[in-house]
C-alpha positions in Angstrom: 9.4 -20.3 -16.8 12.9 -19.3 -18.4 14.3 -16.5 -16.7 17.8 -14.7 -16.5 20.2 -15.4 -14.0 21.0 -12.9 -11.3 24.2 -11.2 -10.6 24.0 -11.1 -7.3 27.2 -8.7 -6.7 27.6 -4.7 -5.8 27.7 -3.4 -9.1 24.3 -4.7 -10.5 20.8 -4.8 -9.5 18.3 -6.2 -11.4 18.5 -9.5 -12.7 19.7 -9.6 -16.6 17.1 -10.7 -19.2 18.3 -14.6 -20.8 16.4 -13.6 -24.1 15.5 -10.4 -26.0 12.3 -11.3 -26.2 12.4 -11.3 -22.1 10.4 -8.3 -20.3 11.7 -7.9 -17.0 9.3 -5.1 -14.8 11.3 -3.3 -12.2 9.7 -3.3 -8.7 10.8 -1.3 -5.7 7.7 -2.3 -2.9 7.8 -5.3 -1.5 3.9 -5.8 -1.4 3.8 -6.4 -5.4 1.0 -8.8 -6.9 4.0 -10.9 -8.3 1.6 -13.4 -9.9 -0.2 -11.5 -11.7 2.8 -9.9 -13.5 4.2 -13.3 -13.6 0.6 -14.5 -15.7 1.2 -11.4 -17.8 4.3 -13.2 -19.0 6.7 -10.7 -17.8 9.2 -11.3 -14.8 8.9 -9.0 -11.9 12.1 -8.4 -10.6 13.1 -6.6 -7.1 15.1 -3.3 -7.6 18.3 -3.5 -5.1 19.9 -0.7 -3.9 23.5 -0.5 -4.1 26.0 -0.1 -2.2 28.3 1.8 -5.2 25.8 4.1 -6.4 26.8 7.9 -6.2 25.3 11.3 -5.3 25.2 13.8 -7.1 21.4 14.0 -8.7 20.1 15.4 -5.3 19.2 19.1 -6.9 16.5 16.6 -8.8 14.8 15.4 -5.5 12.8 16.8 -2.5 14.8 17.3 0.3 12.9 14.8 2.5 13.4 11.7 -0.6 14.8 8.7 1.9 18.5 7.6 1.3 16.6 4.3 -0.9 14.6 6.8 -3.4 17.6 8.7 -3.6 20.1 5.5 -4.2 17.4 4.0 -7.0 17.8 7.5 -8.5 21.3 7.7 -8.5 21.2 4.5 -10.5 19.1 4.9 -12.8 20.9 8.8 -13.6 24.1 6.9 -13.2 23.2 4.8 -16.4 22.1 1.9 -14.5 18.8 -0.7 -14.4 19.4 -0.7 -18.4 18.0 -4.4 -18.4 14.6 -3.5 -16.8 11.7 -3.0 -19.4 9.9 -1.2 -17.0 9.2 0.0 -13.0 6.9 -0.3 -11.0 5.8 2.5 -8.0 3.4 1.9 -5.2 1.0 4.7 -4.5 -0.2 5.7 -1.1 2.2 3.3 0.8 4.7 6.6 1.2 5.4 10.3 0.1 9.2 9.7 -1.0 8.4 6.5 -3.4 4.8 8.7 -4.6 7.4 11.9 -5.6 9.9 10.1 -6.8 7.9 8.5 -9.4 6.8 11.7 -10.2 10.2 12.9 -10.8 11.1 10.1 -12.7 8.6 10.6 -15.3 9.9 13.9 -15.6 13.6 13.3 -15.4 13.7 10.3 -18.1 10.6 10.1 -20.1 11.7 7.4 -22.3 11.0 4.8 -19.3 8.1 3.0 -18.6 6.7 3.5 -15.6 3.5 2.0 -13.8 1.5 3.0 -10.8 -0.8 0.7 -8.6 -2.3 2.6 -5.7 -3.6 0.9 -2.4 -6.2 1.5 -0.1 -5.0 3.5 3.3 -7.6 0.8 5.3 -6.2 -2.5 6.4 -9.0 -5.0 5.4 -12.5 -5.0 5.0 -14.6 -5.1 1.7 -14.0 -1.3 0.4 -11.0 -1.8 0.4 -10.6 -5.2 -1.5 -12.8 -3.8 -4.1 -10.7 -0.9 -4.5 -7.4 -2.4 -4.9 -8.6 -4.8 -6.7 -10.3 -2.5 -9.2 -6.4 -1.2 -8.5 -5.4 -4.2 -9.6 -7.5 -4.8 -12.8 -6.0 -1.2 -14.1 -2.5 -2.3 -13.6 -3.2 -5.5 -15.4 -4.4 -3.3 -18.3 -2.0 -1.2 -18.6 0.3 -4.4 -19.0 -1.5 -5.4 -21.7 -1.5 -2.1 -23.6 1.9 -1.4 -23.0 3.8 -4.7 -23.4 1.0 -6.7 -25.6 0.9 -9.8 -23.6 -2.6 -9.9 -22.3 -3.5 -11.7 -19.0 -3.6 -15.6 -18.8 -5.8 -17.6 -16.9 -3.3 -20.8 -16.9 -0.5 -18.2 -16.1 -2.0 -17.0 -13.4 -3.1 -20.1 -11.3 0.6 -21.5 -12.7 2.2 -17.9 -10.7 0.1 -18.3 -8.3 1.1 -22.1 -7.4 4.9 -20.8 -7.6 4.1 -18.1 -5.4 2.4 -19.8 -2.8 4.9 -22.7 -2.6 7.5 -20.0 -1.7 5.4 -18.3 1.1 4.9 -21.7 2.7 9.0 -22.8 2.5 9.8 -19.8 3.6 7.5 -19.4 6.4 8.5 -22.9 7.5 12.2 -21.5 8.0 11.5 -18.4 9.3 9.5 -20.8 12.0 12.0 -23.8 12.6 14.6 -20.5 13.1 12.5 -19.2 16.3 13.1 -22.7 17.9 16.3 -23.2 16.7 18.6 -20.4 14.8 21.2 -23.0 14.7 19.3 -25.2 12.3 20.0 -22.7 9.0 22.0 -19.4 8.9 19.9 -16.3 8.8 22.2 -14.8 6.3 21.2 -17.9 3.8 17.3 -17.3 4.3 17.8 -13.9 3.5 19.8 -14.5 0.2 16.9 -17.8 -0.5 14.3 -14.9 -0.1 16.2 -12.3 -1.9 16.3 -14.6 -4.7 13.0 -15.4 -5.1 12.0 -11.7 -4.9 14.5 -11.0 -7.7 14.2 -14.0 -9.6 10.7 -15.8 -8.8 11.5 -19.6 -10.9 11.6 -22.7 -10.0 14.4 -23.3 -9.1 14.6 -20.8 -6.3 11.3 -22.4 -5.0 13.5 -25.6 -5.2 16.1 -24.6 -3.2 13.7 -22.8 -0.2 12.0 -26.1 -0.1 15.1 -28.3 0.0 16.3 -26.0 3.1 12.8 -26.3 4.9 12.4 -29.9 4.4 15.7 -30.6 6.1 15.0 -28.2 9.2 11.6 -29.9 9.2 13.1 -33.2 9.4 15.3 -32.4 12.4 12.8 -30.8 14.2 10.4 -34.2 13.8 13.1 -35.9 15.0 13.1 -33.9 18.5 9.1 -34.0 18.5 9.1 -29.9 18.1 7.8 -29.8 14.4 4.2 -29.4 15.7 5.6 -26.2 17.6 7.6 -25.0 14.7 3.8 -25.5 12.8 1.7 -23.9 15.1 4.3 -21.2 15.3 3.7 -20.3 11.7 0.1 -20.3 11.9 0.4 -17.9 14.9 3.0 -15.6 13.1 0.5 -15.7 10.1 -2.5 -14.9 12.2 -0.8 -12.0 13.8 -2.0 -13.8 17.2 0.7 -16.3 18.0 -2.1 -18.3 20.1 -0.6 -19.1 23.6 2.3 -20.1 22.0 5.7 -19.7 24.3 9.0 -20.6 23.9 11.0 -20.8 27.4 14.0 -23.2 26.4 17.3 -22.2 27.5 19.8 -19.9 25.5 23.7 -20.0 25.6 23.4 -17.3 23.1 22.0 -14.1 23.2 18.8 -14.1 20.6 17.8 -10.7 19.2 15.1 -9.5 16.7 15.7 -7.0 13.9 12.6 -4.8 13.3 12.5 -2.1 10.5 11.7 -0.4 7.3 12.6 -1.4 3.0 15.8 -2.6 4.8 17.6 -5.4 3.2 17.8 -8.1 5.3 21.1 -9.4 3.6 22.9 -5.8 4.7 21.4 -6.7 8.7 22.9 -10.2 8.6 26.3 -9.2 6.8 26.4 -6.6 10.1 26.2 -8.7 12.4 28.8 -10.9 10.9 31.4 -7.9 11.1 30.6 -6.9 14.7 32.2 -10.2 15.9 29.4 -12.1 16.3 28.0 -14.9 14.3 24.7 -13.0 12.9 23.6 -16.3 12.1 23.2 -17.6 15.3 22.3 -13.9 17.3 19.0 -12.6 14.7 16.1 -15.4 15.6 13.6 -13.0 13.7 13.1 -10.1 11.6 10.2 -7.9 10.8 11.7 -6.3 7.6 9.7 -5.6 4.7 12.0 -7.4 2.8 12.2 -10.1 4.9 9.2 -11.1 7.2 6.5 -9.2 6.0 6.7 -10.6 2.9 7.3 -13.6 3.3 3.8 -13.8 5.7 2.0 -12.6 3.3 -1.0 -14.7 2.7 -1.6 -17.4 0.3 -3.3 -16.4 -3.1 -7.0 -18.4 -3.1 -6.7 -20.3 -6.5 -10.5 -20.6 -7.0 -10.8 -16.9 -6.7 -11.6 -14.7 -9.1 -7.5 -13.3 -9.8 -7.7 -9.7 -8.7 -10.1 -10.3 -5.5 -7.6 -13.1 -4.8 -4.4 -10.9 -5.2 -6.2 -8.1 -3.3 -7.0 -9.9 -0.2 -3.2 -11.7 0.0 -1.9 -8.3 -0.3 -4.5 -6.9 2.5 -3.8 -9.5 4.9 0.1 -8.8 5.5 0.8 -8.5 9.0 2.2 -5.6 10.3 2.1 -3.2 7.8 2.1 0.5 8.6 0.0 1.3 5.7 -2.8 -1.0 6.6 -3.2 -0.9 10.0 -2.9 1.8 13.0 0.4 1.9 15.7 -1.1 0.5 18.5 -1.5 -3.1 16.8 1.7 -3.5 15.9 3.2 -2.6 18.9 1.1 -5.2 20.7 2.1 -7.8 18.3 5.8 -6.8 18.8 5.4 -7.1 22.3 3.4 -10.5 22.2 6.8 -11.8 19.9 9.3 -10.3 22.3 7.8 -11.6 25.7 6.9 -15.1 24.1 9.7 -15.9 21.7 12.6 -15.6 24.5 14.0 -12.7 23.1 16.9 -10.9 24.6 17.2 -7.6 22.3 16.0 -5.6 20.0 17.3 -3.9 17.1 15.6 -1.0 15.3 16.4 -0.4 11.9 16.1 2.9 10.8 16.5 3.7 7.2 17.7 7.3 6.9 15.4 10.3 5.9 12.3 7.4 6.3 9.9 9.5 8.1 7.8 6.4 8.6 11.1 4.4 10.4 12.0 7.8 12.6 8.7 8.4 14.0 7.9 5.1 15.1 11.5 4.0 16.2 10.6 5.6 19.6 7.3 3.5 19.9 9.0 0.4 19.3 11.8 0.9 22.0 9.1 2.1 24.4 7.4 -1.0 23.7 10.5 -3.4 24.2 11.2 -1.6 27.5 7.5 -2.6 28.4 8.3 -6.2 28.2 12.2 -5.7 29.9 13.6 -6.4 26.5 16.8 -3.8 25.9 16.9 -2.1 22.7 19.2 -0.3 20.2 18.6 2.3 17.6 20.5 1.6 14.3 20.4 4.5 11.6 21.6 3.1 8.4 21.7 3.8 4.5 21.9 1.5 1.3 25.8 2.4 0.7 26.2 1.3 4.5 28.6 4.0 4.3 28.9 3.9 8.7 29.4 0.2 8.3 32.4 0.3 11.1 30.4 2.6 13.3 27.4 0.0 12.6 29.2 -3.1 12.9 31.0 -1.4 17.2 27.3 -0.6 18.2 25.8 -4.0 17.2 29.0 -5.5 19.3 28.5 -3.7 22.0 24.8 -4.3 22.4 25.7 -8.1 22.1 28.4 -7.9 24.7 25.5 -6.1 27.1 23.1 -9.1 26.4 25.8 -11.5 27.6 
């Protein structure tokens, strides 16, 4: 696959097609079926928000759109995402995505826009039938729209990709519990982020270069069987009576949250005085942890069953599954991964982040882990007020 290189800088946000003949579908949910937009021949492509867009086009929104809708918004009436042939919405995940697609449809006509709706229940049959029905619609409609029909060969080609990521990533995201040390969090998130925005190759080359090398040292200390049964646990949801209890000169914190760009949390931490790559052992962004967890696609599956149940069986998500599990998983990571602190992100006007922020710190202070609250928005426009809270919560957990 030939695909355009990304610009990976404040002022742009999708990636920028290589050939005219590229179509490059816009997609602003993290839980997209990326292979089979991938076996359609086009490129999915992971809308960014950014930091430069301005306000303005509010009088064209709800008054309870989340600072993301309204930044992708702002964009796009701003004269941005030009390159994207067209963008994707999910349906049922969120009332602030669901109404902003609706408005714009309205508000700019002349894009394309696609919807794929999933099922409120977490997993069991019903629901794999229906997004996968879901699933077969949106393939369709790909078809119709952009004439490239869905291949067979592409998909189990997408699918490979895909899956090679999921397991290179995971690996990190593993070694990093036992040792943060090993690879920069700020240089997983940017590997991940590229993927998302650019799935080739060559960003599967580089994930899997920087796993194999953490991999390595860990054999070398006898802890890569941890490190594995670590990721099966993490993909499980269980953890399995895995514990780490090694000693910590350094304070290790998790980062749990919303559609919050990992790349923003780890760029934080670096301002507040403290190397963020040392501090964050694990986050459970969307952007970040649950999606790279996300199960393996089943090659000898029929495509849309197989996409529906790797979708279904992301862990943690608050559209799939009720409060209670999550915050039992959360405490199962806290008390077993030596965690010191938690951070909860809290992306602004997200009724989904602000009414289970108060959950989460209850549940932390359940287990004795201290916790902070940390409103932000995709402009980080409080970046200095940010940047004092997260060093002062450090300096407590010292």
């Amino acid at each position: 696959m030939s695909h355009g290189v990304v610009v990976e800088d404040s002022r742009q946000v999708p990636m920028e097609p290589s050939t005219s003949q590229e179509t490059i579908l816009g997609y602003v949910y993290p839980h997209t079926p990326l292979e089979l937009i991938l076996a359609h021949g086009i490129t999915p492509s992971l809308v960014r928000e950014s930091p430069n867009a301005h306000g303005g086009f509010e009088a064209s929104l709800q008054t309870f759109s989340c600072s993301l809708t309204r930044n992708l918004f702002s964009q796009r009436a701003g004269g941005g995402l030009s390159s994207l042939s067209g963008l994707l919405f999910p349906s049922n995940t969120c009332d602030s995505l669901h109404n902003v697609e609706d408005i714009w449809r309205h508000r700019f006509p002349e894009d394309q826009i696609f919807r794929l709706t999933y099922p409120a229940a977490r997993f069991d049959e019903d629901s794999v039938r229906f997004l996968s029905e879901e699933l077969r619609i949106f393939s369709e409609s790909l078809k119709n729209t952009f004439g490239r029909p869905l291949s067979k060969d592409g998909f189990l080609s997408a699918a490979s990709l895909v899956n090679n990521f999921r397991s290179a990533a995971q690996t990190l995201y593993s070694c990093r519990i036992l040792d943060p040390s090993l690879v920069p969090y700020s240089e997983v998130a940017r590997m991940v982020r590229e993927f998302l925005t650019t799935p080739n190759v060559n960003a599967v080359r580089q994930i899997n270069e920087s796993a194999s090398a953490t991999s390595q040292v860990l054999d070398e200390r006898g802890q890569l069987g941890t490190a594995k049964s670590l990721q099966e646990g993490l993909l499980a949801g269980t953890l399995g009576d895995i514990e780490i209890a090694a000693e910590s000169n350094t304070p290790r914190v998790m980062v749990v949250g919303g559609m919050v760009e990992p790349q923003a949390i780890a760029s934080l931490f670096k301002g507040s005085g403290k190397s963020g790559d040392d501090v964050v052992v694990l986050d459970l962004l969307s952007f970040g942890f649950k999606t790279v967890f996300t199960p393996q696609v089943n090659l000898k599956d029929d495509p849309f069953v197989a996409t529906a149940r790797s979708i279904l069986g992301i862990p943690s998500e608050p559209t799939q599954e009720g409060l209670p599990g999550r915050l039992e998983f959360l405490k199962r990571l806290l008390s077993r991964l030596l965690i010191h602190g938690l951070v909860v992100c809290e992306q602004s006007f997200c009724d989904p982040d602000q009414f289970e922020a108060p959950s989460l710190v209850k549940a932390a202070s359940e287990v004795c882990v201290p916790s902070i609250r940390l409103p932000i928005d995709p402009e980080l426009s409080d970046r200095a007020r940010l940047e004092g809270r997260i060093q002062s919560f450090l300096e407590t957990l010292d």
